[in-house]
C-alpha positions as MATLAB code, in Angstrom:
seq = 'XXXXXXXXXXXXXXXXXXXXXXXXXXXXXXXXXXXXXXXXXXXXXXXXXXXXXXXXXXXXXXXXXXXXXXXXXXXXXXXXXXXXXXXXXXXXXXXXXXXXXXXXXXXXXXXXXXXXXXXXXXXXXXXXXXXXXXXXXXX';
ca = [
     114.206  -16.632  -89.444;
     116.647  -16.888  -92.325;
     117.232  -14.293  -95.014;
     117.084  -15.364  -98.561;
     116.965  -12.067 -100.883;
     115.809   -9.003 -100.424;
     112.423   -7.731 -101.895;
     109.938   -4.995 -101.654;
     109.782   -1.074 -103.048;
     109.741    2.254 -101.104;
     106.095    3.196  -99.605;
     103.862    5.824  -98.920;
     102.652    6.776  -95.770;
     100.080    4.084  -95.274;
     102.620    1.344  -96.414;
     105.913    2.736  -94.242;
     105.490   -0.153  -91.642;
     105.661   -3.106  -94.345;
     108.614   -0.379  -96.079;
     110.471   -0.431  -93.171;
     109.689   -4.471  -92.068;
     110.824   -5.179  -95.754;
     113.881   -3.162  -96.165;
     115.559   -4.286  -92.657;
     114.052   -8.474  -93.061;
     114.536   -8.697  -96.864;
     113.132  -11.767  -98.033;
     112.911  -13.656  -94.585;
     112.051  -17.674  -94.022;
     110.824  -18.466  -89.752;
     112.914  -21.067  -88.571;
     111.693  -24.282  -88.778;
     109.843  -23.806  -92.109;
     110.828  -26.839  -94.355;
     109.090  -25.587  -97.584;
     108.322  -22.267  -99.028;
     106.146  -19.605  -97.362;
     103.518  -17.647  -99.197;
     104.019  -14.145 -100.129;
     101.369  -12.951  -97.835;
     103.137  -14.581  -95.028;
     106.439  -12.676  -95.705;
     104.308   -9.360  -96.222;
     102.590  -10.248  -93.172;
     106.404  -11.025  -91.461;
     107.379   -7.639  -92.898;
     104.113   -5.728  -91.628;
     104.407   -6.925  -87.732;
     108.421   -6.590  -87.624;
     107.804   -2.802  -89.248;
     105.275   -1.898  -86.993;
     106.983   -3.247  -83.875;
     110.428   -0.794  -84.968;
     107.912    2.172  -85.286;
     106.246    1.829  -82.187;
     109.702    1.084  -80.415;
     110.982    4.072  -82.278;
     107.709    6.174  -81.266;
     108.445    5.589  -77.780;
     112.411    6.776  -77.907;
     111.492    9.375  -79.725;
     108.757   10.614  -77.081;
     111.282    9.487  -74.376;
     114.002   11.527  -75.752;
     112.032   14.514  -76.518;
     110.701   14.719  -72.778;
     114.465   14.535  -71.556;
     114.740   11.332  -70.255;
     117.510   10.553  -70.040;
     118.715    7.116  -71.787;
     120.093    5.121  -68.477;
     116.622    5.726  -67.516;
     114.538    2.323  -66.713;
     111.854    3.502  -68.729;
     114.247    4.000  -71.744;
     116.417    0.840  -70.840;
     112.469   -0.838  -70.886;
     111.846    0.448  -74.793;
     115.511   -0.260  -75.607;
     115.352   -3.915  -74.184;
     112.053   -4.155  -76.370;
     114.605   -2.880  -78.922;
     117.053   -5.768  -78.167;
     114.537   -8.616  -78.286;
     113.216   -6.948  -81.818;
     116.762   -7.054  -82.919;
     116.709  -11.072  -82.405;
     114.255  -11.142  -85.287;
     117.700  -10.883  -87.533;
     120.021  -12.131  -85.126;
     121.031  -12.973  -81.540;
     123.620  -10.041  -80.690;
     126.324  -10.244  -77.657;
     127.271   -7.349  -76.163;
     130.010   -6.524  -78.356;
     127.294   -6.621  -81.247;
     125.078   -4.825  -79.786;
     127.348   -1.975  -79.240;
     128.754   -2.397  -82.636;
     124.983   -1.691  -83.982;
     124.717    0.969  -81.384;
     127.715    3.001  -83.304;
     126.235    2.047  -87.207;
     123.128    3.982  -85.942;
     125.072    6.768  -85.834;
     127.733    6.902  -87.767;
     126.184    4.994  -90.925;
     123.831    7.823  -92.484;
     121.358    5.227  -94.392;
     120.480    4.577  -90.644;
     120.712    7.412  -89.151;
     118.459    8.648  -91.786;
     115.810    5.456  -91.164;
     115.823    6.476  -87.391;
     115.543   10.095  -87.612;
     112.644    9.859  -90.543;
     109.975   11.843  -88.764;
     111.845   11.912  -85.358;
     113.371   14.477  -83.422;
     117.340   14.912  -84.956;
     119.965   13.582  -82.374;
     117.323   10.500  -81.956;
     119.901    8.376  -83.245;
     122.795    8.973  -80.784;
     120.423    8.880  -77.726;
     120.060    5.380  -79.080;
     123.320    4.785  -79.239;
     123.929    5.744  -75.754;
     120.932    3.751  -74.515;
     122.192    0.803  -75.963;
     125.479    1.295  -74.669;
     124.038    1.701  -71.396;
     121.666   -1.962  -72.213;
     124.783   -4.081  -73.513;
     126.598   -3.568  -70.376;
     123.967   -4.161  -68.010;
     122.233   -6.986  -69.878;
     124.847   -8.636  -72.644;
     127.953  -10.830  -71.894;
];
């Protein structure tokens, strides 16, 4: 997929898996699309990439309130879920990967995304999951 612009408004409850799909995708074309793509089919992009993040983020969330611990296998399972989700934007090396790891934390517009409705410190057990992901999995 290729971004063009970025489009959508903030939603309610009912609409924060399309919100969250649209705000991180923007305005996105699937590769290999000569011509244009329907609105539905971007809202419909938008819907399955949102809810995909919120059930990923459902499961960290549940993971790291239980006190598992993030070099876990069943975290590094949900966070390598969370690395082939990623590839929806782009295809991220290890150095990348850690480099997102860090913006989760220390960039509070994400932060903020992670932690909506999720236990607070959510987003630096990320971070150290991913840390712990990029250098078994990433060159």
């Amino acid at each position: 997929m290729q971004p063009d612009k970025v489009f959508g408004n903030p939603g309610l409850e009912q609409a924060e898996a399309v919100e969250d799909g649209t705000a991180l995708i923007g305005n996105m074309t699937p590769a290999g699309v000569d011509g244009p793509i329907t609105p539905q089919q971007r809202q419909a992009i938008a819907h399955k990439i949102g809810e995909d993040w919120n059930r990923i983020s459902s499961s960290i969330a549940e993971l790291f309130a239980t006190g598992v611990p993030g070099n876990d296998p069943r975290t590094q399972q949900v966070v390598g879920e969370h690395y082939r989700w990623i590839c929806h934007f782009w295809t991220p090396d290890r150095a990348s990967y850690l480099r997102l790891a860090e913006m989760y934390v220390n960039q509070p517009k994400f932060r903020r995304r992670i932690e909506r409705k999720k236990p607070k410190g959510m987003a630096a057990y990320l971070r150290e999951a991913m840390i712990t992901y990029a250098w078994a999995n990433l060159r």
